[in-house]
C-alpha positions as CSV (number, residue, x, y, z in Angstrom):
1,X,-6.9,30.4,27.4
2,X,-6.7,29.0,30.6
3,X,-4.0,27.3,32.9
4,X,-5.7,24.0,32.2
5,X,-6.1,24.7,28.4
6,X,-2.3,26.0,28.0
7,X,-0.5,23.1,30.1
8,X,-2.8,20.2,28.1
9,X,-1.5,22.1,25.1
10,X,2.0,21.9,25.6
11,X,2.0,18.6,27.2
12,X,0.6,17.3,23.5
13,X,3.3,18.9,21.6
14,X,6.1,18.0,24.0
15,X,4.6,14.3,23.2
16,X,4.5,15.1,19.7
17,X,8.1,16.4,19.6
18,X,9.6,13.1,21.1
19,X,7.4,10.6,20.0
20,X,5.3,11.0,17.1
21,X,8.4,11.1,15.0
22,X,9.9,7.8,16.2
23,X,6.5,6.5,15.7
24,X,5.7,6.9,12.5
25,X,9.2,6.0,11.5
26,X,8.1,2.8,12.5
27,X,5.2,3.1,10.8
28,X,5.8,4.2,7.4
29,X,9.7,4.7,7.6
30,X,11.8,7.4,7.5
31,X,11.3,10.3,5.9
32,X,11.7,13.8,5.8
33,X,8.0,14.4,6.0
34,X,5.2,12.2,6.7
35,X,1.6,12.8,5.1
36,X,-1.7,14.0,6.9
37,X,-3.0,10.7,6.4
38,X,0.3,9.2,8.2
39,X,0.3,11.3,11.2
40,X,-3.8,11.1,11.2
41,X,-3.0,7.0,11.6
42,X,-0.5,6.8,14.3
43,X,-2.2,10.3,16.0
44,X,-5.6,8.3,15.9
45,X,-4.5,5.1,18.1
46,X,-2.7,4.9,21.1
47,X,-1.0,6.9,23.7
48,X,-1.8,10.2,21.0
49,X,-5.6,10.1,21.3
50,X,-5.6,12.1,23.6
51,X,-3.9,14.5,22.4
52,X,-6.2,14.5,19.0
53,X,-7.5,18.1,19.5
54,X,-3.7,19.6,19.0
55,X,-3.5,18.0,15.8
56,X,-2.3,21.2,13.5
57,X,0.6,21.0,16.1
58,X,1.5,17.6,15.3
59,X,0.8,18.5,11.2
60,X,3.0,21.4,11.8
61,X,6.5,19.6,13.5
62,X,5.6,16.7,10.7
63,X,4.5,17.5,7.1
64,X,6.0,19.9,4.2
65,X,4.9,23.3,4.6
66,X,3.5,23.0,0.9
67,X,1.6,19.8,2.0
68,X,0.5,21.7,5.2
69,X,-0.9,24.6,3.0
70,X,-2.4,23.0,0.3
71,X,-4.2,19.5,2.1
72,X,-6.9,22.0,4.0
73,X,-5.1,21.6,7.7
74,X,-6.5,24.7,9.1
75,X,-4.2,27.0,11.1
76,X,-0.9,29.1,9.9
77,X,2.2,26.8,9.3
78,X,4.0,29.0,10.5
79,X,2.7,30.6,13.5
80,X,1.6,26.9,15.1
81,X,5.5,26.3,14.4
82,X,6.6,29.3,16.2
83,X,4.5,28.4,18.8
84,X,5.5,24.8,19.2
85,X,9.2,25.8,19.2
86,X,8.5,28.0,21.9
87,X,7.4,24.6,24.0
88,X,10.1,22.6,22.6
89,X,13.0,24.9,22.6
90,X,15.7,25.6,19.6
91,X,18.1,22.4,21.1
92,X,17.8,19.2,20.7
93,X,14.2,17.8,21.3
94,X,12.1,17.4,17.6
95,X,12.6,13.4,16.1
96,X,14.4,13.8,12.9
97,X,12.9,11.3,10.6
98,X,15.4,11.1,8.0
99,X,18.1,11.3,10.1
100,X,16.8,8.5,13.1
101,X,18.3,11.0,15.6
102,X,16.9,14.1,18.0
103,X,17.9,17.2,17.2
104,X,16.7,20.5,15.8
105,X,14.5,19.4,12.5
106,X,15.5,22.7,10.5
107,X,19.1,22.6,11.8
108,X,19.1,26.1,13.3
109,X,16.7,27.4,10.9
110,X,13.9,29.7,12.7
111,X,10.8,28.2,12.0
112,X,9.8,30.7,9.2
113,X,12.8,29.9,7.4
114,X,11.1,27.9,4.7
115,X,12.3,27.9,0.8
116,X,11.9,24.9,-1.0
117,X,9.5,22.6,1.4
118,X,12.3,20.5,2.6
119,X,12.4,22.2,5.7
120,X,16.1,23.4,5.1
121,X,17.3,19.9,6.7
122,X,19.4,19.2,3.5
123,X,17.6,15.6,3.0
């Protein structure tokens, strides 16, 4: 992967991190988890276009990871976490839906830390 390829990458999931969460709590509400169809909506128009082609990443911070695995989103859950974590960091940075505040998602859960689909936020 090149420079170019790796910096557009992590400048769409940066974006995704801080503002795809407070828009489609605008959107749809607030939630724990939004659907494919959601994030496919507010992803689709706007200042996200262009960051379409990183969509699993967006799927990934966004959805369950049951809803993830079974809707056909191609890509690992939790590998493209892992990976998005590395851009955004463990600290404050990932819109909690539920919660209308920044801050970890998984509340110090490491991104394969998944049990019940809730994403361990305790919502």
């Amino acid at each position: 992967m090149g420079l170019l390829e790796r910096y557009r990458k992590r400048r769409a999931i940066r974006a995704f991190s801080r503002r795809l969460g407070p828009a489609l709590a605008r959107r749809f509400g607030r939630t724990p988890h939004y659907s494919a169809a959601e994030i496919d909506e507010v992803v689709g128009s706007g200042k996200f276009r262009r960051h379409r082609e990183y969509l699993a990443y967006a799927y990934c911070l966004f959805m369950s990871p049951k809803e993830f695995e079974s809707g056909g989103t191609t890509g690992d859950f939790d590998a493209l976490r892992s990976e998005a974590f590395e851009v955004i960091g463990p600290g404050p940075g990932l819109f909690q839906p539920g919660a209308g505040a920044y801050g970890d998602a998984f509340q110090g859960a490491s991104p394969g830390d998944f049990d019940s689909g809730d994403g361990g936020s305790g919502l």
